[in-house]
N, C-alpha and C positions, 0 to 999 in steps of 0.2 A: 687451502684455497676454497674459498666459496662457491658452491654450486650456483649458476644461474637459473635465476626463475621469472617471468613475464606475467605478469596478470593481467586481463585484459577487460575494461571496464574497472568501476571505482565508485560503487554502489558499498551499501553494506557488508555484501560478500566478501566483496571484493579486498574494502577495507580493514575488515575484520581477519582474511589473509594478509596482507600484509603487515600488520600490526603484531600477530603472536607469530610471523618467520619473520620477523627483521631481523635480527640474531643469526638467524641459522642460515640464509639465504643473500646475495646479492637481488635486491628486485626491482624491476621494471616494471612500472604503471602505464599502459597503456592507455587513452582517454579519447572519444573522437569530439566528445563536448570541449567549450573552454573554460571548463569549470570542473574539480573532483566535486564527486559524492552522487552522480546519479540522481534516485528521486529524494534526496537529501538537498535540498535548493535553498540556500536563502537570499533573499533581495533587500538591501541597504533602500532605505526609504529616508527621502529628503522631504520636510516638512516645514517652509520656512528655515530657521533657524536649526530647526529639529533636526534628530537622527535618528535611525530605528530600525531592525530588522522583523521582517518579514518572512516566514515559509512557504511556498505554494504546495508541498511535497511530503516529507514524513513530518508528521506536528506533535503526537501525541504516542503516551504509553504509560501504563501503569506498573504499581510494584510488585503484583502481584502472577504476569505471564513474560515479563520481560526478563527475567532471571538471568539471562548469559549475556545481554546486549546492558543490564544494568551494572554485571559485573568486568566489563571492558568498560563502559563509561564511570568509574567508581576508579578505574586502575589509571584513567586521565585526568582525574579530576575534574570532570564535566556536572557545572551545575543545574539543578532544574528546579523548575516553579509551578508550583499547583496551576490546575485548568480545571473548566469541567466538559463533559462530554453531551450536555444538551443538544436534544434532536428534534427537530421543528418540520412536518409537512404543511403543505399550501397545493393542491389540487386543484388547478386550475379549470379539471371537467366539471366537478360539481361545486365548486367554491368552497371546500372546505379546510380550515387552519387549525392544529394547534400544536401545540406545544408540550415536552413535557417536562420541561423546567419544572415547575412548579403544579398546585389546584391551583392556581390562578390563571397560568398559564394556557393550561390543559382544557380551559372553559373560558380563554381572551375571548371566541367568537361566540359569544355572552347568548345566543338561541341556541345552540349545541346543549344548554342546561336544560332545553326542554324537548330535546328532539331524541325520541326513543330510538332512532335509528343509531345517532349515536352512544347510546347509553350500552344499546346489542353489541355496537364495535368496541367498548371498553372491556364488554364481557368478554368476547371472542379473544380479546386480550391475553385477559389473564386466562383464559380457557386453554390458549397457546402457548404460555409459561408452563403450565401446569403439566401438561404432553409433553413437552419439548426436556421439560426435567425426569419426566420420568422415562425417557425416551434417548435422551444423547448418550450414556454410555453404552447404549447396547442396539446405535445403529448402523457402527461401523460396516461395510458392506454394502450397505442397501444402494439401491440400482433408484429411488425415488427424487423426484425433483421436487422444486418448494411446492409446486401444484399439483403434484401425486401426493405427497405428504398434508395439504390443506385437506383436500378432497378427501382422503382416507377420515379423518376427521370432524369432516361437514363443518369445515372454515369456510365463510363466504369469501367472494370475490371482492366484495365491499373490505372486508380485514386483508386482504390479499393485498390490494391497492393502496389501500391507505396507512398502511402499516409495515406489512412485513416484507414488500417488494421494496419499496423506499428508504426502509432502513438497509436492508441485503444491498441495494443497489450505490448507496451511499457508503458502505461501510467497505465493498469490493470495489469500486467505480466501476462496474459493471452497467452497462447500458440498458434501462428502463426497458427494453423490449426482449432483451435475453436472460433477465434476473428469474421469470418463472420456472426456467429451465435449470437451473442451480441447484449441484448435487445438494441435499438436504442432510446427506451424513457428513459434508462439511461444515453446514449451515452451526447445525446446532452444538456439537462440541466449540466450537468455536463462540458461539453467547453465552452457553455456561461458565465457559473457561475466562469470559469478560466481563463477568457479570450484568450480562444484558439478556438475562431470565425473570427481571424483577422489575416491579414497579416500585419497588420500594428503594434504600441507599444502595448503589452502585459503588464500585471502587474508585478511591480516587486516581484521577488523571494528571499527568503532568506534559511540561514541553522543557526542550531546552533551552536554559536564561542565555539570551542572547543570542537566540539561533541556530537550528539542528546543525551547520555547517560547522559551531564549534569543535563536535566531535571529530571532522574530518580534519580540522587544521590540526589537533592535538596528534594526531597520527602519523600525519605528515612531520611534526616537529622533531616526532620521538625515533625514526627512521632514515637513514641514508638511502632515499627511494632515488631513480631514476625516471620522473614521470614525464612521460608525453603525453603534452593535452593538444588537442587540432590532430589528433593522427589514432586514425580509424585504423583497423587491422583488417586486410584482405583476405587474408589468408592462416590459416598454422595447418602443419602435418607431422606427425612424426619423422624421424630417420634415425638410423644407427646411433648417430650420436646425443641425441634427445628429442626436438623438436624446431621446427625451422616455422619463423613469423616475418610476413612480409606487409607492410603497408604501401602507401601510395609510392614513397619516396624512398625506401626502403627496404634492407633485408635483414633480418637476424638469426640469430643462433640461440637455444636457449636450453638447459639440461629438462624442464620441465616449462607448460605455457597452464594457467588456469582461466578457464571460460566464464567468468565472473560477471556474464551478460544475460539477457533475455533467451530464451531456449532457442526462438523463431532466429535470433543472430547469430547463437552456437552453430546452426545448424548451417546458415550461412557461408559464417569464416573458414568451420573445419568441413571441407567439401567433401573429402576423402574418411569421412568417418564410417566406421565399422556397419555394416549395415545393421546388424542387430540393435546398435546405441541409436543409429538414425530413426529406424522404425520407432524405437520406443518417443523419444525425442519429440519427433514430428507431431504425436498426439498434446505437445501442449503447447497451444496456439494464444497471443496476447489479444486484448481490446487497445485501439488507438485512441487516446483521450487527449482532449483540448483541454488545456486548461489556462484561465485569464486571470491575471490578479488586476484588480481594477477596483475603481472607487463608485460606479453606479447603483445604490440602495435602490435604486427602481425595480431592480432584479430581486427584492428581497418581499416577502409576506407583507401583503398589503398594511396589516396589524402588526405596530411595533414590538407589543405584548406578547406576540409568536415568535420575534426574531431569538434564535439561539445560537450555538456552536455551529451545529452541522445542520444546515438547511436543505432539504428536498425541496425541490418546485416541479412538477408534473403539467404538462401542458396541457392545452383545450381539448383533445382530443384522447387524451390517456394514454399516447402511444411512445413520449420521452418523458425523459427524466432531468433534471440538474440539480445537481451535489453544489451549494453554495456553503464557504465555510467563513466564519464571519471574526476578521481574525480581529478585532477589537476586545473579542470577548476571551479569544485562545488563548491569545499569547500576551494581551495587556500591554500591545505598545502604550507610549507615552504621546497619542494621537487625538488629534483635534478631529479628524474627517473617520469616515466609515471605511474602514479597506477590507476589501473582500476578495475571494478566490474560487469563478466558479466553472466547474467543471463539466463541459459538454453543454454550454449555454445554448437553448433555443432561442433565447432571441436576443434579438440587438442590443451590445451593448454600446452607450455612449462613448464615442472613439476617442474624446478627449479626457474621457475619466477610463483610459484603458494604461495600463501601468507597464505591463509585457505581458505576453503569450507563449505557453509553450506548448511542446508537445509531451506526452508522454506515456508509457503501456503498462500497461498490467494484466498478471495473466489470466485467461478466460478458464477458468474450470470448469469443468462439464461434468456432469453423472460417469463420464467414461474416463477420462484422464483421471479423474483423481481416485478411480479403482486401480490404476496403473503407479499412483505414487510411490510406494513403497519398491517400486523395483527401481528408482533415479539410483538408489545406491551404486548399482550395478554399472553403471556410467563411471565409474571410479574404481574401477578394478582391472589389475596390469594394464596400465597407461602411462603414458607423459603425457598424457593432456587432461586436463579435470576440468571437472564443472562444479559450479554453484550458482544459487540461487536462491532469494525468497519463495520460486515456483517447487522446491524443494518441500515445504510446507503449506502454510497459510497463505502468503502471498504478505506477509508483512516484516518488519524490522529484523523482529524477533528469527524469523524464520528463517531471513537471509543471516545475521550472525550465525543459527545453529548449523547448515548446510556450512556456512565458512568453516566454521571450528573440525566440520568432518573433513573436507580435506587434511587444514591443518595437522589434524593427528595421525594421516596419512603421510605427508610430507619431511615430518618431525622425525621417523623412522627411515628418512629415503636420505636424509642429510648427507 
């Protein structure tokens, strides 16, 4: 007979647990959304006659760092379709736009070809590729944030702003006021390893054909899961006999429960956690992000020549940001209108070109949490209860499968 096991949440981790113990495990998905797959979201778009999906959520990934989430999506047969990953600011302090699609692009706001100010910010550019490569394998450690590492440097505030805070803050959805603050020994392994140290070819990108939510039906299909969706979990603890989970309407029993949530909700559900796991735990804390999929281009770089993939807008005063992603270009629906998806919008958008809203977190790394990362392991040692998480890593796909896979190979033993 089958040992019981609970996973709570239905994120990457989550799914990615379930998917290599269906075999070995009786499982229960636990969900408080009414919807699998966490920030895996996709939305059916009616267009007229049209039909089409949509992501607000995970979009993109290449073949080059995705290795263990490419080799689950390969054991599904989940297709995918080139993108690319262009990145466009519009600074709304000083009025400045461009793009780096292209030289065309890069010079749409056509007096930037005479302005030395900007010609200094293209140098400080590559000045920062340059440092940044000779610099990311050997800064693991470092206590430095993106503004102790500019300054050490003599990076202006000018390349600060217009560059490398709005990519960082675009690429984390980290919030325009807290991106200076961003450990920098996670910064830069992570451009290298994305090939975002160059001005030159990038790696290519991809999405998946038909919608990241593919992969989560394919999982579901291949599984005899038990899944509650509409039912939050209040509670788990250990006992003698494994682990006891209770939601609103409910109680269960379960030989193991895995935490396959945001750390800030582990910390929540399991109240009665050890205090050494709590301690560590509690130091990583999420950002709450809005995000709107919606059809207002008003939101978008004044210059259509600027519009690209991933859109930063900076507002009048310098002190927000919004990550617009402009999924015409992503994901190549078969769309007449402009759809877009933008996250932590400062200003209004058009209520009747608003599509839905959601909510969603991501986690805040700080110079001091993610000196603390390599102990989460620890979190997983004599328990029935586990955790996982893309806060495990990078905070992306990728990171959530490999954190899955370490349970897995714990569990696989426990059968």
């Amino acid at each position: 007979m089958k040992k019981k096991l609970a996973i709570v949440g239905s994120g990457i981790s989550a799914m990615t647990c379930a998917y290599y113990l269906r075999d070995d495990y009786e499982i229960s998905i636990f969900e408080k959304n009414d919807y699998l797959g966490g920030h895996t979201h996709t939305h059916l778009i009616k267009e007229g006659n049209n039909e089409f999906k949509i992501d607000s959520g995970f979009m993109v990934f290449n073949l080059n760092t995705y290795t263990n989430m490419l080799k689950m999506f390969s054991e599904l047969g989940v297709e995918m379709q080139k993108t690319d990953m262009s990145f466009s600011v519009f600074n709304k302090k000083n009025g400045l736009q461009y793009s780096g699609g292209s030289l065309f692009d890069l010079f749409a706001q056509k007096k930037n070809i005479f302005s030395l100010r900007f010609w200094k910010f293209l140098f400080e550019i590559n000045k920062f590729f340059k440092v940044a490569i000779k610099d990311y394998n050997k800064i693991a450690g470092s206590h430095e944030s993106i503004r102790d590492y500019c300054k050490r440097y003599n990076l202006s505030d000018y390349f600060i702003d217009n560059y490398l805070a709005p990519m960082s803050s675009a690429v984390w959805s980290v919030p325009h006021r807290n991106i200076y603050d961003f450990p920098i020994s996670l910064l830069l392994p992570f451009f290298y390893n994305h090939g975002l140290l160059t001005a030159g070819r990038q790696f290519q990108w991809f999405t998946v054909k038909g919608g990241s939510d593919t992969y989560t039906r394919k999982i579901v299909e291949k599984g005899n899961f038990d899944i509650h969706l509409n039912e939050a979990v209040d509670f788990v603890d250990e006992n003698d006999n494994g682990a006891q989970l209770i939601t609103k309407n409910n109680n269960y029993n379960f030989d193991y429960v895995i935490l396959a949530t945001h750390a800030p909700d582990s910390l929540e559900i399991f109240k009665n956690m050890p205090a050494e796991k709590k301690k560590l735990l509690e130091q990583f804390a999420y950002n709450n992000n809005k995000a709107v999929l919606h059809k207002d281009s008003t939101q978008m770089p004044t210059i259509k020549r600027v519009w690209a993939s991933w859109n930063q807008i900076i507002n009048v005063d310098g002190e927000k940001g919004s990550t617009i992603y402009w999924m015409n270009r992503l994901q190549r629906p078969l769309a007449k209108l402009d759809y877009l998806v933008s996250i932590n919008p400062f200003e209004e958008i058009v209520n009747d070109k608003i599509i839905k809203k959601i909510d969603y977190e991501h986690p805040n790394f700080t110079v001091e949490n993610f000196a603390l990362q390599g102990r989460l392991a620890e979190l997983n040692k004599q328990t029935k209860i586990f955790f996982a998480g893309a806060y495990f890593g990078y905070g992306f796909h990728e990171d959530g499968v490999k954190s899955g896979l370490g349970v897995v190979n714990i569990l696989k033993t426990s059968k």
